[in-house]
N, C-alpha and C positions, 0 to 999 in steps of 0.2 A: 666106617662111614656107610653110608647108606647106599646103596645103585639103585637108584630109581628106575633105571632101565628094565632094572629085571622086576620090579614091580606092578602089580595090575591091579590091585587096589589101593583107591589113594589116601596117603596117608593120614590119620586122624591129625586132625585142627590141634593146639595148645588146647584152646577153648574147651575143646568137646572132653580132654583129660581134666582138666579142673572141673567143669560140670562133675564126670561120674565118678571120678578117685579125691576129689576132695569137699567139693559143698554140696553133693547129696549125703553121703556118708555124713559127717561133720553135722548137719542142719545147716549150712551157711547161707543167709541169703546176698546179694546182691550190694545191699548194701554196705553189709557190716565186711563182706570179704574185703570191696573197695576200702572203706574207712581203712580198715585194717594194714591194708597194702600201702595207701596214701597216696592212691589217684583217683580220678574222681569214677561216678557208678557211671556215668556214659561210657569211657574208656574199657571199664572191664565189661562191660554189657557187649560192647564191640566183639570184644576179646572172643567174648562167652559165645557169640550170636556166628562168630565164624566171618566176622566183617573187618579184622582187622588182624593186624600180626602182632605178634609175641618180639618187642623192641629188646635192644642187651638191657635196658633200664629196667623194663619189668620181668624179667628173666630176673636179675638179680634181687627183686622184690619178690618174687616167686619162693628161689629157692630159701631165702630167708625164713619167709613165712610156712612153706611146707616144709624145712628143713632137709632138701632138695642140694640140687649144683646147678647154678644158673646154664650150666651146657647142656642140662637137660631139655632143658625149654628152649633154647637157642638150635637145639639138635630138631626136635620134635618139626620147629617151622622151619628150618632148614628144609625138613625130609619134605613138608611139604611143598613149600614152592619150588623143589626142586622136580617133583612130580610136576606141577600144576605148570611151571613152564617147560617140559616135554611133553606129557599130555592133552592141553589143554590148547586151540588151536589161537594163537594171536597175529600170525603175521612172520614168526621169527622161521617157520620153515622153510623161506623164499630167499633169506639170507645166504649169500652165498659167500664163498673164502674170498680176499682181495686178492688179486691177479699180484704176482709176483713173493707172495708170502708164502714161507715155507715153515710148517707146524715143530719140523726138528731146529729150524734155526731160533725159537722161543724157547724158554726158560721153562719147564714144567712146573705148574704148580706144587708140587712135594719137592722141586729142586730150592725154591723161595721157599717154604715154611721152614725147611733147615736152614737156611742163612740168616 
């Protein structure tokens, strides 16, 4: 998995990996990638343009189509929003712990995916 933390550049978009690893190589445009996938060209334009995220739904259209694993594409915008909300300044740095919570008496995330 990724540590954003120790990261300083931020991570490429979905978007910007299907631009140059597959419809410039390929010739794809715009449209025929969408036909192809079977959502519409606004969505993948999104996609493409860096204005929208990479859903599990088209992750799994993805990897179909590139012959890929939809955890690729699922990883890829993981890594990025996972930069873009440490990074990226909204509000969340003012957040403070709730008075009386203690972070050992929660369940760690790796304790739940093994369960």
């Amino acid at each position: 998995m990724l540590d954003s933390s120790k990261m300083t550049r931020r991570p490429s978009h979905p978007g910007a990996i299907i631009r140059g690893l597959y419809m410039e190589p390929l010739g794809l445009t715009v449209t025929a990638l969408a036909d192809h996938l079977g959502i519409s060209r606004k969505t993948l334009s999104k996609i493409l343009n860096e204005n929208a995220r990479v859903t599990p739904d088209i992750a799994q259209r993805l990897a179909r189509a590139f012959n890929t694993d939809a955890g690729l594409w699922l990883g890829l915008q993981r890594g990025r929003d996972q930069w873009d909300a440490e990074y990226i300044p909204g509000g969340r740095q003012n957040v403070e712990p709730l008075p009386g919570l203690h972070a050992a008496a929660l369940p760690s995330s790796s304790a739940q995916e093994s369960a």
